[in-house]
C-alpha positions in Angstrom: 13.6 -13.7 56.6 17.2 -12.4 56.4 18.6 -15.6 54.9 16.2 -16.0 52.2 16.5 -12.4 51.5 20.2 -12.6 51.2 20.0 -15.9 49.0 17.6 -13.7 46.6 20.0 -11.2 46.2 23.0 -13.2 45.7 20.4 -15.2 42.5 20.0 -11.5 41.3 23.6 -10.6 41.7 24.8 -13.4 40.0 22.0 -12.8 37.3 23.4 -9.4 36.1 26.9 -10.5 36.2 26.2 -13.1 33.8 23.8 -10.3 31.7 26.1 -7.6 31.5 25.3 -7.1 27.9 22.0 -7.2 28.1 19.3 -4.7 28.3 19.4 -2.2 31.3 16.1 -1.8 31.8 15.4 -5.1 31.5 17.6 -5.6 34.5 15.6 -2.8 36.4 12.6 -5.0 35.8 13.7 -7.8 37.1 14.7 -5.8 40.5 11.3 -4.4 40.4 9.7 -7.8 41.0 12.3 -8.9 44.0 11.6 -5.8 45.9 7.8 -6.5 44.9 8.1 -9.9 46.2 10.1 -8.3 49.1 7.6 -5.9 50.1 4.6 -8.6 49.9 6.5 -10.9 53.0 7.0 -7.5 55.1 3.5 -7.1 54.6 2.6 -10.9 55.7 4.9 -10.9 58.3 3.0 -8.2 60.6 0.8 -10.3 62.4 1.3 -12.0 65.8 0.7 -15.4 64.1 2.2 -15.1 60.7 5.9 -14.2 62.7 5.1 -17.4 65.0 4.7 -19.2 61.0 7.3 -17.4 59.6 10.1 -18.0 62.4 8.7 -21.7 62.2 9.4 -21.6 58.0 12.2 -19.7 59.2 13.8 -23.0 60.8 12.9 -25.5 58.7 14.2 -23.9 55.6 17.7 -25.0 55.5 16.6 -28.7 55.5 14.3 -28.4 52.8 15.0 -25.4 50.5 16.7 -25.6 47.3 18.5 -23.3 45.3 17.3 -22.6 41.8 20.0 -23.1 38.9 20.5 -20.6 36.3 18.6 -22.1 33.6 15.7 -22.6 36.6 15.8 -18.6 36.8 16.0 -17.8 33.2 13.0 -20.0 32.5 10.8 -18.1 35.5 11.7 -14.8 34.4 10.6 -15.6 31.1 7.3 -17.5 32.6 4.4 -15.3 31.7 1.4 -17.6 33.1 0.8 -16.0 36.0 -2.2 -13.8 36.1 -1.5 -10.4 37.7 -4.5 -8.6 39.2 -4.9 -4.8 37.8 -5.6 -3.7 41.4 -2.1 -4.9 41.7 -0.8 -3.4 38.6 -2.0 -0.3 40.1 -0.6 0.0 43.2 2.8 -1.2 41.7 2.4 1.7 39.5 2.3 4.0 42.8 5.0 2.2 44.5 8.7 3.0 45.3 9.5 -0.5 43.2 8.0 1.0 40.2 9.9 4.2 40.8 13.6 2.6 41.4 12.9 0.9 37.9 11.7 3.7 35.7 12.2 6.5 37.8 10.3 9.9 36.0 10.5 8.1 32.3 7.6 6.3 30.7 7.9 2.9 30.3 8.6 3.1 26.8 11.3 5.6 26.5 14.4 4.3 27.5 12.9 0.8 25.3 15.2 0.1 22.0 14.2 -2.2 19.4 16.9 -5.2 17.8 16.5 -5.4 14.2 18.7 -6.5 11.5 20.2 -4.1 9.0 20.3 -0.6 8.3 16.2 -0.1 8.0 14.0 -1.2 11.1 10.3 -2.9 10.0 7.7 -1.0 9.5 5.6 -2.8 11.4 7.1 -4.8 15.3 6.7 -8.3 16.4 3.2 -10.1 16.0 3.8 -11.3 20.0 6.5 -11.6 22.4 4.8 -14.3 24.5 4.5 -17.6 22.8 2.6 -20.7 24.8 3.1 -18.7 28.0 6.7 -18.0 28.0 9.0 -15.2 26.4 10.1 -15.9 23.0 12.5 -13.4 22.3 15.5 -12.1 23.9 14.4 -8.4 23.9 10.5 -8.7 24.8 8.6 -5.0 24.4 7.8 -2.8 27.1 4.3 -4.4 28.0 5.5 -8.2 28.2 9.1 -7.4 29.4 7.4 -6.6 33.2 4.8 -8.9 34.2 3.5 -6.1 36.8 2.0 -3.8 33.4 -1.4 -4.7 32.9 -2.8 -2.9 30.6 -7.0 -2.3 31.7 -9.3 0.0 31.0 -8.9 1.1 35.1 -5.0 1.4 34.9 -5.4 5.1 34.0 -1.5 5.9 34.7 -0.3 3.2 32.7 -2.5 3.9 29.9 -1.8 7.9 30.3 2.0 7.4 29.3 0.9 5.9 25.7 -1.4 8.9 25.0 0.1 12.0 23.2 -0.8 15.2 25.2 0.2 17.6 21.9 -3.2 15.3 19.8 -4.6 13.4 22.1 -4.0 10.0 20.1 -2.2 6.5 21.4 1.3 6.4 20.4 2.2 4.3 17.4 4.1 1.3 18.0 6.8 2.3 16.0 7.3 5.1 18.5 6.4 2.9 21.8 8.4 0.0 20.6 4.8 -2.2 21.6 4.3 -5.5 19.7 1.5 -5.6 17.6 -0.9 -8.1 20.5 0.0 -5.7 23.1 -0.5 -2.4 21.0 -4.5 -3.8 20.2 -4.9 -4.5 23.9 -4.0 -0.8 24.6 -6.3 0.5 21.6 -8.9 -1.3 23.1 -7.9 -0.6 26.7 -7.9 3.3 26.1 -11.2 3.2 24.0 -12.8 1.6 26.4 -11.8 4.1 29.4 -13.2 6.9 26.8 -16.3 5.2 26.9 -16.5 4.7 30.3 -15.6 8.8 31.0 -12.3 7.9 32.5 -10.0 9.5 30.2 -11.2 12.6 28.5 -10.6 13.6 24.7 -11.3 16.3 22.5 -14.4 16.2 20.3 -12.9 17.5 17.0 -14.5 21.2 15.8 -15.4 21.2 12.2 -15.3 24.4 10.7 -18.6 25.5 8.2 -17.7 27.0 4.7 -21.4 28.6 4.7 -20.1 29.9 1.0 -20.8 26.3 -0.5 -24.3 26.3 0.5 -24.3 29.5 -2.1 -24.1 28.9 -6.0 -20.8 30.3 -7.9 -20.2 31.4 -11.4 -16.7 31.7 -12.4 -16.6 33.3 -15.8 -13.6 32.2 -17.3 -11.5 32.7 -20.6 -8.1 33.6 -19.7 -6.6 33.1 -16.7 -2.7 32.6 -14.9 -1.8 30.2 -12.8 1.2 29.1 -10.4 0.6 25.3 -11.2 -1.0 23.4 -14.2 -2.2 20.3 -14.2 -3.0 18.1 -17.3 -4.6 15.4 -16.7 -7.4 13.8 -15.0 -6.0 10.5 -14.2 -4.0 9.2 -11.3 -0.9 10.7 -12.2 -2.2 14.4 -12.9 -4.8 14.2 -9.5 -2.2 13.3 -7.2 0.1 15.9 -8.3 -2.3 18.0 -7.9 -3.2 17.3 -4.2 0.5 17.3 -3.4 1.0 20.5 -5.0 -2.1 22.2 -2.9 -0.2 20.0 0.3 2.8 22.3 -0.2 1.9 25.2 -2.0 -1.3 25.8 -0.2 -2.1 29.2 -0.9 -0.9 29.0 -4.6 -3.1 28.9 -7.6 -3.6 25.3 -8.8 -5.7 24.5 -11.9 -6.4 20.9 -13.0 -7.1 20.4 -16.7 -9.2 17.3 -17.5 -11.0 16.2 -20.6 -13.8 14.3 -18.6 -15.8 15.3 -15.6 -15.3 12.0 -14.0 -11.8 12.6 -12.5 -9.7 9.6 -10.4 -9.1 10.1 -6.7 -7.0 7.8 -4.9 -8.8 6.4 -1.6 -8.2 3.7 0.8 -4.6 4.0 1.1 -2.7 1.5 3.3 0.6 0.6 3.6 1.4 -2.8 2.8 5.3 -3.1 3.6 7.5 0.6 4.3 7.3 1.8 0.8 4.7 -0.2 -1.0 1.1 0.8 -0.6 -2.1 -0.1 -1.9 -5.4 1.9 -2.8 -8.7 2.1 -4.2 -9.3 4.6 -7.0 -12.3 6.5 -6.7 -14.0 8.1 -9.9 -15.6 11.4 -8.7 -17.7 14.0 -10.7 -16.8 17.4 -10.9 -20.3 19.1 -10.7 -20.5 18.0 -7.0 -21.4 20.9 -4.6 -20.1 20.1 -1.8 -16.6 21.1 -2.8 -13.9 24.2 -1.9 -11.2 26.0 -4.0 -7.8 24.5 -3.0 -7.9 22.9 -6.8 -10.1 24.2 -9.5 -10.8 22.0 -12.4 -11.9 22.9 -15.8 -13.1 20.2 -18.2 -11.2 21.1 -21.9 -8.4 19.9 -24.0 -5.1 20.8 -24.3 -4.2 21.8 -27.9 -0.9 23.8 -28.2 1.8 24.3 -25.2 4.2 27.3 -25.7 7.2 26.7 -23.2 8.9 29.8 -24.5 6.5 32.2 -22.7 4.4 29.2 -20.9 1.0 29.5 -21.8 -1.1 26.7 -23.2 -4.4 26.9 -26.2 -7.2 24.5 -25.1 -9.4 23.3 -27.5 -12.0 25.6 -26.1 -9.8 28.4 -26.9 -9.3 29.4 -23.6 -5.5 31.0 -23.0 -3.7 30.1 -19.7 -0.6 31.3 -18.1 1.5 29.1 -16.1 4.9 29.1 -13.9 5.1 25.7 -13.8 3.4 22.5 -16.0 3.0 19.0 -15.4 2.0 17.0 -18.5 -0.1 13.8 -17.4 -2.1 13.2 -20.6 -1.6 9.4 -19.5 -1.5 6.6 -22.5 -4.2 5.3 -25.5 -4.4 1.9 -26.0 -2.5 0.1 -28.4 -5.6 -1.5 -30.6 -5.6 -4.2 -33.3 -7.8 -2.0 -36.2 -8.9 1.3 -35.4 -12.2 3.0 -36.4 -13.8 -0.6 -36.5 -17.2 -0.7 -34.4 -17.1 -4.1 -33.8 -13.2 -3.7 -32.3 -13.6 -2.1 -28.6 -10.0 -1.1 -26.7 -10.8 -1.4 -22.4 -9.3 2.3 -21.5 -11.6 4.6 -19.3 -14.7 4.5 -17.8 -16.9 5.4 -20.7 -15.3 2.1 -22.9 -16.0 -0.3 -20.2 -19.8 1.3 -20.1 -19.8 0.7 -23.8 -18.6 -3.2 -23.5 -20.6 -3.5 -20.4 -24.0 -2.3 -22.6 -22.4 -5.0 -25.4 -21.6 -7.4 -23.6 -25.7 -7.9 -22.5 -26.4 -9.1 -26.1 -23.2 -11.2 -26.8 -22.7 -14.8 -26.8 -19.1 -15.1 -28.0 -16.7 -12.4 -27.6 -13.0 -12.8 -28.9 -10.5 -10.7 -26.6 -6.8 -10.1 -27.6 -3.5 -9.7 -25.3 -2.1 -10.8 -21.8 -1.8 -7.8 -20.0 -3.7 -6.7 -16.1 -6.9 -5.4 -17.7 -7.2 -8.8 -20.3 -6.8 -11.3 -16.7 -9.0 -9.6 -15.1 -11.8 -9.7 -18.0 -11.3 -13.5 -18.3 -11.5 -13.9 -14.6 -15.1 -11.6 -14.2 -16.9 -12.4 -17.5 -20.3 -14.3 -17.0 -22.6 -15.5 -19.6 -20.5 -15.4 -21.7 -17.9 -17.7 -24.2 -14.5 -15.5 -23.8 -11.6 -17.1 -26.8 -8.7 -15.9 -25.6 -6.1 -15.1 -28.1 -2.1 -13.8 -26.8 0.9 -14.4 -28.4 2.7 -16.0 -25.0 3.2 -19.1 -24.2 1.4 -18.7 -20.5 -1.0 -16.2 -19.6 -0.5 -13.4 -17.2 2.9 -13.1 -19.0 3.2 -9.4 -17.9 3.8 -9.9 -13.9 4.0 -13.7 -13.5 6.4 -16.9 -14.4 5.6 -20.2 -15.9 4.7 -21.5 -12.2 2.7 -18.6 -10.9 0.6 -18.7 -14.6 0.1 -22.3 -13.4 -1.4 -21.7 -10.2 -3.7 -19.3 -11.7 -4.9 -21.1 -14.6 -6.1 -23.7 -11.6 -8.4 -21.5 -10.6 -10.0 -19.9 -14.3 -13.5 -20.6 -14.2 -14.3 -20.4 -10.2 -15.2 -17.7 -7.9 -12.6 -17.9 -5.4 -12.8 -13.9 -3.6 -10.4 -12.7 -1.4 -11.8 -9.9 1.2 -10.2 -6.8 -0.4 -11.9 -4.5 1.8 -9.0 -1.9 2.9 -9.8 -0.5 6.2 -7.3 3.1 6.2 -8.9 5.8 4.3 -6.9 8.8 3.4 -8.8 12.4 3.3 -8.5 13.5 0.4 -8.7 16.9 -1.6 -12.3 18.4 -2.8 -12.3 20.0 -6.0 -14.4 23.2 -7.6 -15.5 23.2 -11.3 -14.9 26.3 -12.9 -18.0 27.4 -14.5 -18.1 28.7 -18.1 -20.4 31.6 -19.8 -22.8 30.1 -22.4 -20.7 31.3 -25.2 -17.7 28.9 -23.9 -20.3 26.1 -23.0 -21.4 26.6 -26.7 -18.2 26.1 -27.5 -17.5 23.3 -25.3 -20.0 20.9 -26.9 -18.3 20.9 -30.4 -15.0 19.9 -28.7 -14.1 16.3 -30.0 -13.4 14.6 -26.2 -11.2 12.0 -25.9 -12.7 10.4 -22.8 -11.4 10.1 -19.2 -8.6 8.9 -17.7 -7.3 5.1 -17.2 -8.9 2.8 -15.2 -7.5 2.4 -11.7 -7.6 -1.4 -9.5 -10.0 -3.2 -9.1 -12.1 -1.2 -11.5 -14.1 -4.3 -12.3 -16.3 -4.3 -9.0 -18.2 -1.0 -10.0 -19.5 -3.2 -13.2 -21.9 -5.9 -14.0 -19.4 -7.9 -16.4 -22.9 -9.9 -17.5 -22.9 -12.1 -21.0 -26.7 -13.3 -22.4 -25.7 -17.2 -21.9 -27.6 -18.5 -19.3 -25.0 -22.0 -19.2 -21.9 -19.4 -18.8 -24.2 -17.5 -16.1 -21.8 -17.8 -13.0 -18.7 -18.3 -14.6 -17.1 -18.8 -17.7 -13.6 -20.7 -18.4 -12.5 -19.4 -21.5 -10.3 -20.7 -24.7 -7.0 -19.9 -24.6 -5.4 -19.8 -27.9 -1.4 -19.5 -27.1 1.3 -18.6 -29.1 -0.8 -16.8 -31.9 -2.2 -13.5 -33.3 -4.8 -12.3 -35.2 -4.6 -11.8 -39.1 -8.0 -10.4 -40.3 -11.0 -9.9 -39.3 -13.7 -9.6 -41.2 -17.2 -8.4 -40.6 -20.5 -9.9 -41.4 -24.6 -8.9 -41.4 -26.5 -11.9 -40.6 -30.6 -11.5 -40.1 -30.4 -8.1 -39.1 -26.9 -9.5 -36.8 -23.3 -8.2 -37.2 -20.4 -10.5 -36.2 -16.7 -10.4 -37.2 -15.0 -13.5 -38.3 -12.1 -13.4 -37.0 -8.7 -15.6 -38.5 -5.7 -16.5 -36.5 -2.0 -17.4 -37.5 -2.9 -20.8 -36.8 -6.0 -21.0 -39.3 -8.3 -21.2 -37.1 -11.3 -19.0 -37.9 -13.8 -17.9 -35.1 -17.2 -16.4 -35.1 -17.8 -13.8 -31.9 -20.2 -10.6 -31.9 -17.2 -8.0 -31.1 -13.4 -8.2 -30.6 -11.7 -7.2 -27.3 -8.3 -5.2 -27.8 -6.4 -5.3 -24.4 -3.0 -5.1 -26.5 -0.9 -2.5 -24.3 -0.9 1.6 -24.4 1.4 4.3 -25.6 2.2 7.4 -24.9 -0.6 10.0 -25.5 0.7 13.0 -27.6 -1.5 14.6 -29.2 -0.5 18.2 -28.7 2.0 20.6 -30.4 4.8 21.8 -27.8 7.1 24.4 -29.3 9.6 23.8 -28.5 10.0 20.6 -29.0 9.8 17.9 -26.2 12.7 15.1 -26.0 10.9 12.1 -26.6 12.3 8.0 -26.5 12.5 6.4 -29.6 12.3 3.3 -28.0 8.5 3.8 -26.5 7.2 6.9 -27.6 6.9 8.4 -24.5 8.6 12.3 -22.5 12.3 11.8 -21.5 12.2 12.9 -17.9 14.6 13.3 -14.9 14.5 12.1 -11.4 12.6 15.5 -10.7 10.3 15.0 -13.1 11.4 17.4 -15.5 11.3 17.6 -19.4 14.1 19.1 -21.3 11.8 22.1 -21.8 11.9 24.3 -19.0 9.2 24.3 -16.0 7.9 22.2 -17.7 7.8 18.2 -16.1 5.9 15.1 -16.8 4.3 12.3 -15.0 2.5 8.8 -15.6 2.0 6.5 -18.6 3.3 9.7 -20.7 6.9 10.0 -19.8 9.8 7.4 -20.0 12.1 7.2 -16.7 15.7 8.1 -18.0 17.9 8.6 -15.0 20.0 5.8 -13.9 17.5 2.9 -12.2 19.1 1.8 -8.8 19.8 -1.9 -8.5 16.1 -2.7 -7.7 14.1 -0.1 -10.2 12.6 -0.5 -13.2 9.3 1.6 -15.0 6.5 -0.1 -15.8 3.0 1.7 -16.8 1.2 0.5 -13.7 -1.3 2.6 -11.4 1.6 2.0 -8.7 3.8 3.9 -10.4 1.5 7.0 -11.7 0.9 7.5 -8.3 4.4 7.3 -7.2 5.8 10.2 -10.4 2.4 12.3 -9.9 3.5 12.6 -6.7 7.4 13.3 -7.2 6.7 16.0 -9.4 4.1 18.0 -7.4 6.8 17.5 -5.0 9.6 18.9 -7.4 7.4 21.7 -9.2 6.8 23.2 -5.2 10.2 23.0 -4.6 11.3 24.6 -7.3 8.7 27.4 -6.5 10.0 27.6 -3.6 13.8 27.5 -3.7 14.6 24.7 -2.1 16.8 21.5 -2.7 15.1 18.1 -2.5 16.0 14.7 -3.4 14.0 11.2 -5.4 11.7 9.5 -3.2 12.9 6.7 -1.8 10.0 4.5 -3.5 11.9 4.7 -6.4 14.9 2.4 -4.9 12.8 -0.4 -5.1 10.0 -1.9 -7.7 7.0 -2.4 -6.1 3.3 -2.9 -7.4 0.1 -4.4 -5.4 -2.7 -5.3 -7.6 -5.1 -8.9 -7.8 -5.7 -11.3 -10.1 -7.7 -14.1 -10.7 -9.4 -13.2 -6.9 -6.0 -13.4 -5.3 -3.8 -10.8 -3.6 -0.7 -10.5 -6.0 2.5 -8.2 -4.5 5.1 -7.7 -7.2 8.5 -6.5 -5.4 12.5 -5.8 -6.9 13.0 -7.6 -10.0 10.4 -10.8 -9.1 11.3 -12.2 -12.6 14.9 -12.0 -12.9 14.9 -8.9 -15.1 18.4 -7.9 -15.9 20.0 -10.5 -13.9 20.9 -13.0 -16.9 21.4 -16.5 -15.7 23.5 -16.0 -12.7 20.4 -16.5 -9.8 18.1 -19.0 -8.4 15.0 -19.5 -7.5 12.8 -20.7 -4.1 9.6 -21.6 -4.4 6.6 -22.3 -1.6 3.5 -23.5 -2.8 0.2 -24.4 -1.5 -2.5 -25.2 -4.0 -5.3 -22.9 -3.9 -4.0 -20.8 -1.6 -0.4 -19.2 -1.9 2.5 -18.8 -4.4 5.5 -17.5 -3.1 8.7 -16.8 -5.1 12.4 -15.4 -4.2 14.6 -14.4 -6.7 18.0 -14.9 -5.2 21.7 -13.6 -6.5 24.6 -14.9 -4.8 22.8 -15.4 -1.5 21.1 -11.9 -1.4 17.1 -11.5 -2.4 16.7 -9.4 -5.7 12.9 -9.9 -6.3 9.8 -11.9 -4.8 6.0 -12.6 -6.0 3.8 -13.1 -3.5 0.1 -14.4 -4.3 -2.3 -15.1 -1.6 0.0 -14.4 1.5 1.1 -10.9 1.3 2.3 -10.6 5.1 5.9 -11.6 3.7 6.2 -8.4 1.9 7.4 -5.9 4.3 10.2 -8.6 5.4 11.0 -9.1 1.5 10.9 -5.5 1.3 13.7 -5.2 3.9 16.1 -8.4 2.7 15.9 -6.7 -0.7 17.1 -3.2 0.7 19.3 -4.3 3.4 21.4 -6.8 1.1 20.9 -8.9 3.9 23.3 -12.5 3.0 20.4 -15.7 3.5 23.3 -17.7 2.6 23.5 -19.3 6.4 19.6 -20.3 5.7 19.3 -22.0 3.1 16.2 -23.3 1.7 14.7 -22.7 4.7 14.0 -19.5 4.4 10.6 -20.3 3.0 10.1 -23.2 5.7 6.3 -22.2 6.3 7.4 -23.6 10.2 9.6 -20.9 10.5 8.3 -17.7 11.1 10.8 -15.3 9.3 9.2 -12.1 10.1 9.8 -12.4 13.9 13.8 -13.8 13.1 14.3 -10.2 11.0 12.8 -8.3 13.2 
């Protein structure tokens, strides 16, 4: 017993002077199993007959054992076959082995992730255990110690990953878990709440009995800390982040429609790149509270010497501080034509759904997100597609990506876009007006509601009258061309337009489709003057947010970004975006309130939009098509028909862009090359090797 102790601890003598370097409490881990092993042979050697074996294996040892090499070692420390009991993960757990190798600390805590560069992934390791063995040289806390088994019975392992401040499981960003062994724990630890052996707190919801009681605010004039204009995405998130950090300040959100846009179902899809659902909710709901009153009007006149506003309603309001987020119009081919419809809000796409019933042959114009997304849900329907680009979806793809999308125009190919976090979001209260105002209120000329948010095209019935077209319809793409009249005609009680392109060609449809762009909505007078961009139309605005007027700042498709971009930033009117400057100016109009310094989000150091097209997942990140990088940069390219399309924009060996259709698990890692600067020089083309599974090498 003595000899093969001793030629155990010279192995694990000789083990840490060769792993010097390495992790300490790795080390401790591998002492914890010797003295385990140690303590099991004291135990077997109690009996009368196991010494008489013992003393017997005792004798014959010398003939027949044989000492392990070092590679022999490394490969059974790293051997994770073995199936260890939980009864024996529990008394290890209890035991002085346990103790000499984690002493009072949770296993966790003295645990430190390797990553490369500055910023650490979002997200750890899929698995550290690959085909039964270790795979990496710094396994997580779980997999590092074979003796952790993590059970709904191993209550004192499972008690160290619970918070005793909220009574939640540790994130394994905190924890250090990988992501197989952090969904055993989840499960582990619900399952012991089910069974009653952990306990939790029931959350206690609090009753406003006031909303079960009706209100009537009369309202003419009023003051205000915040104002909000702006029902849209822009103007609602600022808004909620304004009643986030001014709580017990007066906010008031001023929307033309009583359909406002919420954002819901956020979830992060790399560190600083999320995607959502926008919600459309109505204002007359009941079930609301006051942290944001709404009032449905239009603003008219903005004075920012004394900072009041005139609504069309003429209703007066004082502010502190305003945030314009009017949003954009779109851009159409021939206004105050009937038969010429512009895809904007809610209440246009319920005025082409109700066309569309009776149409045969609709003509739509431009290459932007809302005109792919028509051509990929129109049924029943013969769609001419007219842009002036040489390849459609222009706007966020190249050549090759327009390619792998035009392969699928005409099927039904749906990706599973059900998001699984849902944010709580903000309630809102309706100010109610007197009769005199709601008089008033129904002679206003209403411009309609705010822009349509992602995905908007699953709340509609996109349904054409041919029965041949009824499932899908490929459309005809007319490239390279524009329209040059239209001209509309009364047949039997009918009216089409005959429409001519620059080609010649002259088409017949029952309406036209203008999905040509937006611009800057301005319909207001501002005294005094706002700075606008010549270039675009739209409010020149700081990093803050602000205007050159004032306390006053601007957010969304309305304002133009004119501080210096970093190396990976540039605006574009997408949702993504709105969200993101809605957001930075609640954010800077609080702080201002409130004296204090802050700095730009960090979302703005790096593009980044999340959207779908064509049915497929489509992640946008850094400058994905080479803008403002000339001709010095090259290209890689993955591609698997039907499936994925995966791009990287490189620049003298560092990544300045990616697309990313179908597989979208690359983008956090894309995110990170792109910040860190990180030199794929050493790699090659096989960086995009789909054998090589990047995310666990830069992580």
């Amino acid at each position: 017993m003595i000899a093969i102790t001793r030629g155990i601890s010279n192995i694990l003598s000789r083990i840490a002077f060769t792993h010097t370097s390495s992790n300490a409490s790795f080390l401790r881990a591998l002492q914890t199993t010797y003295v385990l092993n140690c303590e099991k042979i004291e135990r077997s050697g109690t009996g009368e007959n196991s010494t008489v074996e013992n003393s017997d294996a005792t004798d014959a040892a010398p003939g027949q054992r044989k000492e392990l090499t070092e590679a022999e070692l490394k490969l059974q420390r790293k051997d994770r076959t073995q199936v260890i009991p939980v009864e024996t993960s529990m008394r290890y757990l209890r035991s002085s082995a346990y103790q000499q190798a984690y002493g009072n600390s949770f296993v966790w805590e003295l645990y430190r992730r390797n990553h490369k560069g500055q910023i650490p992934p979002r997200k750890t390791r899929k698995t550290c255990v690959r085909k039964g063995v270790i795979s990496t040289g710094n396994p997580c806390p779980i997999c590092r110690d074979e003796y952790l088994v993590l059970d709904y019975r191993n209550l004192d392992l499972l008690r160290q990953f619970i918070s005793p401040q909220t009574g939640e499981v540790l994130s394994y960003s905190k924890t250090g878990l990988c992501q197989k062994k952090h969904f055993q724990l989840l499960v582990a630890v619900h399952k012991a709440w089910d069974y009653g052996l952990l306990t939790y707190d029931v959350p206690f919801r609090q009753f406003d009995y006031s909303e079960y009681y009706g209100k009537d605010v009369k309202l003419k004039d009023c003051d205000v800390t915040f104002l909000v204009v702006g029902g849209g995405i822009a103007g609602v998130t600022c808004a909620e982040t304004l009643a986030i950090c001014c709580p017990t300040e007066s906010i008031l959100l001023l929307t033309e429609s009583n359909i406002i846009k919420t954002v819901a179902n956020l979830e992060p899809v790399a560190r600083y790149l999320h995607k959502f659902d926008v919600h459309e909710r109505s204002l007359v709901d009941k079930d609301a509270n006051e942290a944001i009153r709404t009032m449905v009007d239009q603003l008219q006149y903005v004075n920012g010497n004394e900072r009041f506003i005139i609504t069309k309603g003429d209703r007066k309001i004082r502010y502190r501080y305003l945030c314009l987020c009017t949003g954009g119009r779109p851009r159409l081919i021939s206004e105050n034509n009937s038969l010429v419809l512009g895809i904007r809000d809610t209440d246009s796409v319920l005025e082409f759904q109700d066309r569309l019933k009776t149409a045969s042959t609709i003509l739509l114009v431009g290459n932007g997100g809302i005109a792919n997304e028509l051509v990929h849900e129109l049924k029943g329907v013969k769609v001419h597609w007219v842009m002036k680009d040489n390849y459609i979806a222009s706007k966020f793809v190249d050549p090759g990506a327009a390619y792998f999308f035009q392969q699928c125009l005409g099927k039904r190919q749906q990706y599973d876009a059900q998001l699984k976090g849902i944010v709580k979001r903000l309630r809102y209260d309706e100010l109610k007006v007197t009769d005199e105002l709601a008089s008033n209120d129904s002679k206003l000329d209403m411009k309609g509601g705010a822009a349509l948010g992602p995905d908007w095209h699953r709340c509609y019935d996109l349904q054409g009258s041919l029965k041949e077209f009824e499932f899908c319809s490929e459309p005809v793409i007319h490239y390279k061309c524009h329209v040059t009249s239209m001209t509309p005609h009364d047949e039997n009680d009918n009216r089409y337009m005959l429409v001519t392109l620059s080609t010649g060609e002259e088409i017949k449809c029952d309406f036209v489709v203008s999905a040509t762009g937006v611009y800057p909505r301005l319909d207001f007078i501002c005294e005094p003057t706002l700075n606008i961009v010549d270039e675009d139309g739209g409010i020149r605005v700081d990093e803050m947010m602000r205007t050159s007027t004032p306390f006053i700042y601007a957010a969304g498709d309305v304002c133009t970004a004119s501080w210096q971009p970093t190396d990976h930033w540039f605006q574009m009117r997408l949702w993504t975006q709105a969200r993101q400057m809605g957001s930075m100016a609640g954010r800077s109009m609080a702080a201002a309130f409130n004296n204090e310094q802050i700095y730009q989000d960090f979302c703005f150091e790096l593009f980044g939009h999340v959207t779908q097209l064509f049915g497929y997942p489509l992640v946008l990140l850094g400058r994905y098509n080479g803008q403002g990088l000339g001709t010095d940069y090259e290209l890689l390219l993955r591609i698997t028909h039907g499936k994925e399309y995966i791009k990287f924009v490189l620049q003298n060996g560092r990544l300045r862009g990616a697309i990313l259709i179908g597989n979208t698990e690359l983008a956090e890692t894309c995110e990170n090359l792109i910040l860190n600067g990180i030199d794929l020089t050493p790699f090659g083309d096989d960086i995009l090797n789909p054998d090589i599974d990047i995310e666990d090498y830069f992580d």
